[in-house]
C-alpha positions as a Markdown table, in Angstrom:
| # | Residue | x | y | z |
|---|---|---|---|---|
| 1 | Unk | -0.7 | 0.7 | -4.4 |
| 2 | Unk | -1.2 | -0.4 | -0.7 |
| 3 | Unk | -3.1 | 2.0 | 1.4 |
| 4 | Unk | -2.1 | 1.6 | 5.3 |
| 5 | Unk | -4.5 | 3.1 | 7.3 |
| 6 | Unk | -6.2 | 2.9 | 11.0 |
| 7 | Unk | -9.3 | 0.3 | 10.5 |
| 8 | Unk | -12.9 | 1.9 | 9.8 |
| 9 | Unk | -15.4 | -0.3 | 11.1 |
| 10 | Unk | -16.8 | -1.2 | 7.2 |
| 11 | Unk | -13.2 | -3.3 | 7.7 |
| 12 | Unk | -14.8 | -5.6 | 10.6 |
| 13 | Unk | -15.8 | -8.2 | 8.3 |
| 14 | Unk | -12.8 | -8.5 | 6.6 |
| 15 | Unk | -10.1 | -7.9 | 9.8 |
| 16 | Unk | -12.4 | -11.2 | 11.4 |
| 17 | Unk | -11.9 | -12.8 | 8.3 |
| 18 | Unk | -7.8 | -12.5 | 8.7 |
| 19 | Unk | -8.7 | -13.3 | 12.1 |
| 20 | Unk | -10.0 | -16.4 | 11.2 |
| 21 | Unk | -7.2 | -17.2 | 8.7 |
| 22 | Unk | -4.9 | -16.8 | 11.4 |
| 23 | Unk | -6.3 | -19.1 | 13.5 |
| 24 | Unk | -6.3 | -22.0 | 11.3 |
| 25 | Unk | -2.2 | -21.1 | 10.1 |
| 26 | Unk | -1.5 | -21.1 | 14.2 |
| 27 | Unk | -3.2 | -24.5 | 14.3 |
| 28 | Unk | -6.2 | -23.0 | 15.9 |
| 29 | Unk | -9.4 | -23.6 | 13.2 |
| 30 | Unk | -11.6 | -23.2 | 16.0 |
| 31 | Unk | -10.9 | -20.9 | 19.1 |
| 32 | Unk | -12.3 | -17.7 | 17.3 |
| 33 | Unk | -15.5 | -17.0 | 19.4 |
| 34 | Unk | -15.2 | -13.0 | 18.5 |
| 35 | Unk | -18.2 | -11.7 | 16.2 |
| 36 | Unk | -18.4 | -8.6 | 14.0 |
| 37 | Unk | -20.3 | -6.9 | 16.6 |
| 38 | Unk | -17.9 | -7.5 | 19.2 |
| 39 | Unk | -15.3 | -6.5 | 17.1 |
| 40 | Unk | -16.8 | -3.2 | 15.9 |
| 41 | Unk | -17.8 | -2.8 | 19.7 |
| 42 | Unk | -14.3 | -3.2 | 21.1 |
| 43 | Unk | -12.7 | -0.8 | 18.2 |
| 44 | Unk | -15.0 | 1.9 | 17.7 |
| 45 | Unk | -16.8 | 2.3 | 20.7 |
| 46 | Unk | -16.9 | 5.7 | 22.6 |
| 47 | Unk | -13.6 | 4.6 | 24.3 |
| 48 | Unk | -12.0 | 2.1 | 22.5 |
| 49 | Unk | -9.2 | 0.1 | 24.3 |
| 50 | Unk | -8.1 | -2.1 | 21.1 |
| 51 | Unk | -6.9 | -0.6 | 18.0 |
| 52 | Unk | -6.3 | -1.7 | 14.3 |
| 53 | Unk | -4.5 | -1.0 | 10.7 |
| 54 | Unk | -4.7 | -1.9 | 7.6 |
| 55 | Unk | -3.0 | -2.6 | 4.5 |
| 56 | Unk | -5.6 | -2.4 | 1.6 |
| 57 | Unk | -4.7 | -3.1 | -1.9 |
| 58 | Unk | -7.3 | -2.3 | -4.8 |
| 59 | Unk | -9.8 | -2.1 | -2.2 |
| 60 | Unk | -9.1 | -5.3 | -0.2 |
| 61 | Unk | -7.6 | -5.4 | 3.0 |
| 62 | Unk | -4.9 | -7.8 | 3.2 |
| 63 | Unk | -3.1 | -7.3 | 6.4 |
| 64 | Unk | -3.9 | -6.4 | 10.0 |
| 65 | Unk | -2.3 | -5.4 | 13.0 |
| 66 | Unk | -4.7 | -5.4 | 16.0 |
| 67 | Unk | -3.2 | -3.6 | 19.5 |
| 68 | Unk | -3.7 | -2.1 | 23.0 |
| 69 | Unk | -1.8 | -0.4 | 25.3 |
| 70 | Unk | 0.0 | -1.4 | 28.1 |
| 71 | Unk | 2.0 | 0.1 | 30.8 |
| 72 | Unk | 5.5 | 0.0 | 32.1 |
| 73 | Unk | 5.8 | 0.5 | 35.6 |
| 74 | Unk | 9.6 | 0.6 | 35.4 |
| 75 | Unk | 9.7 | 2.8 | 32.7 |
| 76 | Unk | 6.9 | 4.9 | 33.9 |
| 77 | Unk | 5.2 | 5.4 | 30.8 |
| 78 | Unk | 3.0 | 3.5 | 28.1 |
| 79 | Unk | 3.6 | 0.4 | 24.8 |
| 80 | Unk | 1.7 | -0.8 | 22.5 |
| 81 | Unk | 1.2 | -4.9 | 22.4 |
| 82 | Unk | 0.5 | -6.7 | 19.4 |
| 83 | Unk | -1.8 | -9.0 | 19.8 |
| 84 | Unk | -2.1 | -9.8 | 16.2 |
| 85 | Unk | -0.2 | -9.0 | 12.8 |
| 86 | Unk | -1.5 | -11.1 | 9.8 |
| 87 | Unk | -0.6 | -11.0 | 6.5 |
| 88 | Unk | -3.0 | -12.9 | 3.9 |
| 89 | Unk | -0.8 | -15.5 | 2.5 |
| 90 | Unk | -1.1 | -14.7 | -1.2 |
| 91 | Unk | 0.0 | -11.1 | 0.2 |
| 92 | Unk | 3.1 | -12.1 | 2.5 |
| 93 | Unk | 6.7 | -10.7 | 0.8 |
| 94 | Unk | 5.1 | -7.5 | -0.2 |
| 95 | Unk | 6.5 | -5.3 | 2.9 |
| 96 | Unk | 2.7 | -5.2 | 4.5 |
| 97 | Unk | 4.2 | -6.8 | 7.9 |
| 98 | Unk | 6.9 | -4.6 | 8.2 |
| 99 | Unk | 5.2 | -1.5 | 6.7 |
| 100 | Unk | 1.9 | -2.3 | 10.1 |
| 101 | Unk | 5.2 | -2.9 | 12.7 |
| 102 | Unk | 7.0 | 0.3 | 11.3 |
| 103 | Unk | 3.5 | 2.3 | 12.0 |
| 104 | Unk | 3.2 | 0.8 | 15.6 |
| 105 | Unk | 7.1 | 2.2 | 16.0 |
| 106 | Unk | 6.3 | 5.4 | 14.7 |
| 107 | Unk | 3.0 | 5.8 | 17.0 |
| 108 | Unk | 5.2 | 4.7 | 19.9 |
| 109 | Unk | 8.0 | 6.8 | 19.3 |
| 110 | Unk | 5.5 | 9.8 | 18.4 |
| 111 | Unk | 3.5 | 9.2 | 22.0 |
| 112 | Unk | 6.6 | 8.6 | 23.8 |
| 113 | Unk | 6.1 | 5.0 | 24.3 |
| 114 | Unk | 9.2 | 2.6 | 25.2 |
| 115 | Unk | 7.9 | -0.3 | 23.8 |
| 116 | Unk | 6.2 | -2.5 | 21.4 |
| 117 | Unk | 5.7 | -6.3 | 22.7 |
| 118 | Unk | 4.0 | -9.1 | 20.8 |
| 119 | Unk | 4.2 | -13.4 | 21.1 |
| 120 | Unk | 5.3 | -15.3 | 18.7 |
| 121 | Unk | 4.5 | -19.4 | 18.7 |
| 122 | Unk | 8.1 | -20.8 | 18.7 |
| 123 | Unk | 7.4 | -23.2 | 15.8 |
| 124 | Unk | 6.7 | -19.9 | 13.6 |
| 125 | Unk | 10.4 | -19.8 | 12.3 |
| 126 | Unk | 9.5 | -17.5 | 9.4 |
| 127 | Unk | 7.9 | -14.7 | 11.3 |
| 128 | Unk | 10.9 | -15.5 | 13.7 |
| 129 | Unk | 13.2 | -14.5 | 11.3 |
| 130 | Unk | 11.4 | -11.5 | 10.5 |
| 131 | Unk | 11.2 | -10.5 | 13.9 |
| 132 | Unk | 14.6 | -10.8 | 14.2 |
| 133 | Unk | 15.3 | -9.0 | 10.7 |
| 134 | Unk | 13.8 | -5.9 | 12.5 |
| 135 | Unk | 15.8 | -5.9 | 15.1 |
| 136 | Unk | 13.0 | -7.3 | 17.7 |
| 137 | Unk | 15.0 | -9.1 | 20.6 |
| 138 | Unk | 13.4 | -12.3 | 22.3 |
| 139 | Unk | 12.7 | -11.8 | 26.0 |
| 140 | Unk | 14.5 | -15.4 | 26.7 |
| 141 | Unk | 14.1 | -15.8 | 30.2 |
| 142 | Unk | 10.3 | -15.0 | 30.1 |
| 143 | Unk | 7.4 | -17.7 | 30.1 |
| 144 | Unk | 3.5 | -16.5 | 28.9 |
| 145 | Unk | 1.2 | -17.3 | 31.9 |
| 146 | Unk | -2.7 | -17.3 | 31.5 |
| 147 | Unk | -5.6 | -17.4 | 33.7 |
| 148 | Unk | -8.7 | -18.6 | 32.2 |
| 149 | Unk | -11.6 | -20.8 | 31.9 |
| 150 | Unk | -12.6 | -22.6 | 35.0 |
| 151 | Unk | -9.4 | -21.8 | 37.2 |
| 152 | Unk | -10.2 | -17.8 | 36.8 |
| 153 | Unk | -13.7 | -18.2 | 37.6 |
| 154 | Unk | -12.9 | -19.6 | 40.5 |
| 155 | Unk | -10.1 | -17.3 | 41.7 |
| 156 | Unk | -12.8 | -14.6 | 40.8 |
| 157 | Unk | -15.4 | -16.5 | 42.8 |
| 158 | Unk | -13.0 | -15.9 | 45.9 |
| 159 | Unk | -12.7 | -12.1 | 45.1 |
């Protein structure tokens, strides 16, 4: 029977390990610098600003969903962002990715929230459809921007 609950930091290894798994499926074998204790830093701190569930089947945790808050400033209040939702692959069609989003909408809803965001790579046309299937809506119209690497440090620099 799956067991979705907020992460516990004995999950750390196992949440890096879907991280990792991720990467590789979004083409990306070798971007993940994170580390357990950064992880377990980050999530269980004494004011954590990224939060996690799980889906744990028979004692394994097979899905993720890793999030922080964000802010509206039209709609004056807080979301949540995704930043991650993975689903092993032996584990995907069992209702784990919907069952993680449908706890995010119930915290949000719960809190008072107006939203839950997340970015989906356009070649994904599986989780696409499942997006979709939900009732997400695409925010056409939008690009993703990112500062990093050499170009923020030296914007910083300038600070």
């Amino acid at each position: 029977m799956p067991n979705l609950r907020p992460a516990q930091p004995a999950d750390v290894p196992a949440i890096l390990q879907l991280i990792h798994e991720l990467a590789v499926f979004e083409r990306e074998p070798d971007a993940v610098k994170n580390t357990e204790d950064e992880l377990t830093a980050h999530l269980f701190d004494a004011n954590p600003q990224v939060y996690a569930h799980v889906v744990e089947v028979d004692g394994e945790v097979l899905a993720f969903a890793l999030w922080y808050l964000t802010y509206s400033t039209w709609e004056g209040t807080h979301g949540i962002h995704l930043e991650d939702l993975y689903v092993r692959e032996s584990a995907r069609g069992g209702g784990h990715g919907t069952a993680l989003l449908r706890e995010l909408a119930a915290i949000a809803v719960q809190r008072g929230y107006k939203r839950v965001e997340w970015s989906v790579l356009d070649w994904n046309t599986p989780a696409i459809g499942f997006y979709d299937s939900l009732g997400a809506g695409s925010m056409d119209g939008w690009t993703v921007r990112r500062l990093e690497g050499a170009a923020l440090a030296e914007l910083g620099a300038g600070a």
